[in-house]
C-alpha positions in Angstrom: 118.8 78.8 98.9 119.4 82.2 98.3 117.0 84.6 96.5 120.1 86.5 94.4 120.7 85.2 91.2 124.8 84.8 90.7 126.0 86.7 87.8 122.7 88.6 87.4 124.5 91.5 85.3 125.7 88.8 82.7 121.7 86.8 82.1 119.0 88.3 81.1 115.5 89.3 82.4 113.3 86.1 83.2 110.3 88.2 84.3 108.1 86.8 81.3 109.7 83.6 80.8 111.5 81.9 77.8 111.4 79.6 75.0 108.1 77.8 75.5 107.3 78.6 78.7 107.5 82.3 77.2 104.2 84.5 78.2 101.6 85.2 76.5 100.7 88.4 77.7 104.1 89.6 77.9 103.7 92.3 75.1 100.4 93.3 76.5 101.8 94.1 79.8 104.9 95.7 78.6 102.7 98.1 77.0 100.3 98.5 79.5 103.2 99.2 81.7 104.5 101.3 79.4 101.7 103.8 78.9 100.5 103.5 82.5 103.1 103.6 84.5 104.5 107.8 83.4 100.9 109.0 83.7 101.0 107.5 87.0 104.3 109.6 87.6 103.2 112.6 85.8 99.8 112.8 88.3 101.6 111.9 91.5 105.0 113.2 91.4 105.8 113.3 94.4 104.7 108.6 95.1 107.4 107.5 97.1 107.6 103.7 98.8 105.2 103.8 102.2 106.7 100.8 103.8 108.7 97.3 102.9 107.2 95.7 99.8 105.7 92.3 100.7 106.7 89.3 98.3 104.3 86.6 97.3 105.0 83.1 98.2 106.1 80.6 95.4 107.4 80.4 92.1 104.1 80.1 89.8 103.0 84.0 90.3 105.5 85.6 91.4 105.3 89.5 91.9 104.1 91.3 95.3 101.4 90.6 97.8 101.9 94.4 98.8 103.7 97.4 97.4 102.5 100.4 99.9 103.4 103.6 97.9 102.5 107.3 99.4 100.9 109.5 96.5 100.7 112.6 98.3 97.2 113.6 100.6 96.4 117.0 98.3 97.1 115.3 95.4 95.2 112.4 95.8 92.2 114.5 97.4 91.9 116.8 94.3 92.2 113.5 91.5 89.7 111.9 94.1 87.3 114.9 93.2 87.6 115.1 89.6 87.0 111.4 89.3 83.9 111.7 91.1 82.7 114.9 89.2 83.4 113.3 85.8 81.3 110.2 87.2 78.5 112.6 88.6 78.7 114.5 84.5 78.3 111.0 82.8 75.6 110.2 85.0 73.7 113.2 84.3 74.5 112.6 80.4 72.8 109.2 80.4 69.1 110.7 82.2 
């Protein structure tokens, strides 16, 4: 069986379902996805794939067992700092 849907360009998106079967979460995650996914961009400019994605098995939850991405060394070494000086600030607030 192959993965490629025929005609893909004419249907639709099924990546939340339809009908009944139609998700519930689907607005949730299309906003989540929607705010999240430009910050994302906006702090690492420069992500770029890190290897072949890994597909999950089955039909029920489909989606990836592994996406490797490269966000940059500096980058991710200066957000890694801030994150733990803003956790070190709220930790002094609460004392």
């Amino acid at each position: 069986m192959s993965s490629a849907r025929p005609a893909a360009q004419d249907s639709p998106p099924i990546s939340f379902g339809a009908g009944a079967h139609f998700c519930l979460g689907a607005a949730l995650a299309q906003l989540e996805g929607a705010v999240a996914f430009p910050r994302l961009l906006a702090r690492f400019p420069r992500m770029a794939p890190a290897g072949d994605p890994v597909r999950r098995p089955g039909l029920l939850l489909r989606g990836y067992e592994t996406l490797p991405i490269r966000v940059g060394v500096a980058r991710l070494k200066s957000w890694l700092v801030s994150v733990r000086r803003r956790a070190r600030r709220r930790e002094a607030s609460r004392r």
